[in-house]
N, C-alpha and C positions, 0 to 999 in steps of 0.2 A: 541260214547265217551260221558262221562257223564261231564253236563257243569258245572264249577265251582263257576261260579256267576252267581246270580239269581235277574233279576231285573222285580219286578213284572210289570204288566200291569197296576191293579188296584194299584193306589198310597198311597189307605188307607192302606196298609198294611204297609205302612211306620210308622206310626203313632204309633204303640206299640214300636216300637224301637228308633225313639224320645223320647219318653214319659222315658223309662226304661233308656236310656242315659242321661237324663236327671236329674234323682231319682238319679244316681251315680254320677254324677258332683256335685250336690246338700249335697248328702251324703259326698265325697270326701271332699267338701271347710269346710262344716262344721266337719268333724274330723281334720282336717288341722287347723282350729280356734282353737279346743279344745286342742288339743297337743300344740301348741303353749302359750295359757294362761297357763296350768298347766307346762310349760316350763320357763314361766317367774314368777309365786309365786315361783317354786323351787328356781330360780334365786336370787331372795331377800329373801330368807331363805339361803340362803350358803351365801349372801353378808352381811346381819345380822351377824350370827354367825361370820362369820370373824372379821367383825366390833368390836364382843362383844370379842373374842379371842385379838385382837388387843390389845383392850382397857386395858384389864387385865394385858397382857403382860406389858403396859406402867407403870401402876403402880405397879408392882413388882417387875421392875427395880431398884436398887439401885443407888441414886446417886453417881456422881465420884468426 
């Protein structure tokens, strides 16, 4: 029967897969940062435009 984990003898062979988990946690947090700032300038550009929509609204009101 063919064994399903493999746990080497030699421990360096651990180290390329440290190394490559590593690159991806790394990669991960830094797209995680990215999406998130370009999450929040969209943020204050919808809250802007609102703002300016707002404003307009107010003065094209009619007084009663």
């Amino acid at each position: 029967m063919m064994e399903f984990l493999y746990f080497p003898q030699d421990k360096s062979e651990y180290i390329p897969a440290i190394v490559m988990l590593m690159l991806f946690i790394v990669f991960a947090a830094v797209t995680m940062i990215w999406f998130i700032k370009i999450s929040q300038k969209e943020e204050q550009k919808v809250d802007q435009a609102y703002r300016l929509d707002e404003h307009a609204n107010k003065e094209n009101e009619k007084p009663r």
